[in-house]
C-alpha positions in Angstrom: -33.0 2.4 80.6 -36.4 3.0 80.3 -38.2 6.2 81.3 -40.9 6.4 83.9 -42.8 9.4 82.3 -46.3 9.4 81.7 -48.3 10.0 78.6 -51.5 10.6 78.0 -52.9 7.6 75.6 -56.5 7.8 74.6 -59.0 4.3 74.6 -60.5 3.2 71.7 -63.2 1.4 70.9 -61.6 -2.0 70.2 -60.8 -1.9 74.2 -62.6 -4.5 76.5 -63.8 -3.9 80.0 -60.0 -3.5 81.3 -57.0 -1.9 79.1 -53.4 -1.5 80.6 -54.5 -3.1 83.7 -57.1 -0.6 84.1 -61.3 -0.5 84.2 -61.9 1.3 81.0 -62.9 5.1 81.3 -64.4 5.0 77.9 -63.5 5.3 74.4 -62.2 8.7 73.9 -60.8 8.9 77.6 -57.4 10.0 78.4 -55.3 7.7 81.1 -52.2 8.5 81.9 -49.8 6.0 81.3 -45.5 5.1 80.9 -44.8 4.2 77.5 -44.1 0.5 78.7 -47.5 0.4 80.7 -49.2 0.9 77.3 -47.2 -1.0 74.8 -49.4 -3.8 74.8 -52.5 -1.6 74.2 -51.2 0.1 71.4 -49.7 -3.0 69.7 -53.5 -4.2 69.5 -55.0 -0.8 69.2 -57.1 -0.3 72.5 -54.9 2.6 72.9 -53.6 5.6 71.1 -51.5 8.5 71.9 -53.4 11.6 72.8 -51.6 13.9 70.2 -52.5 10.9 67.2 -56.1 11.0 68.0 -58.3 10.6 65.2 -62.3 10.1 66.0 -62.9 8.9 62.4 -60.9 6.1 63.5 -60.7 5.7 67.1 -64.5 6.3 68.1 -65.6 9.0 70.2 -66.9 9.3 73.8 -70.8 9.6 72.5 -69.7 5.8 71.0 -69.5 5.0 74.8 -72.6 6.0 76.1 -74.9 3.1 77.4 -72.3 0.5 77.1 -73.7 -1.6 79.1 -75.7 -4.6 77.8 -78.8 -3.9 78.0 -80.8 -7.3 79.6 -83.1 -8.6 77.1 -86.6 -9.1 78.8 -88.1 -12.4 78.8 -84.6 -13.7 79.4 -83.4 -15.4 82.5 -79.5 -15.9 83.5 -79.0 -19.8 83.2 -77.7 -21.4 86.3 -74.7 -24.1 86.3 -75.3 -27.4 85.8 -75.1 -29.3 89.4 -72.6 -31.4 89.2 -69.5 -32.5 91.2 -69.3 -34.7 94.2 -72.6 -36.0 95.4 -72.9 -35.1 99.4 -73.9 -38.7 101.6 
């Protein structure tokens, strides 16, 4: 049987906008999770237990600041390509 205890696990910088069903904090934030809630994110290291933490490694929160893409000027979003069913 499987316990329902949470851990703190700590995100890395590998992790994409979501990590254990979850917007991302950050790298270097804590969330709170059960051990099965994080398996997959420590199998492909977008997670880390809190008390294995290593910043050398793992990134830091200052890795995190402006994460955003930045929009390039001169640049415009392309639009779909109309297609489909013609109306008539």
């Amino acid at each position: 049987m499987t316990t329902r205890e949470k851990n703190d696990y700590r995100v890395t910088r590998k992790a994409g906008p979501f990590v254990a069903g979850v917007r991302n904090p950050g790298t270097g934030k804590t969330l709170q999770l059960t051990e099965e809630g994080a398996r997959y994110g420590v199998i492909a290291g977008e997670l880390v237990p809190s008390d294995k933490w290593d910043e050398k490694l793992h990134g830091s929160a200052e890795d995190t600041e402006g994460d955003a893409p930045a929009a390039e000027s001169g640049t415009e979003t392309p639009k779909p390509a109309k297609g489909g069913r013609s109306k008539g």
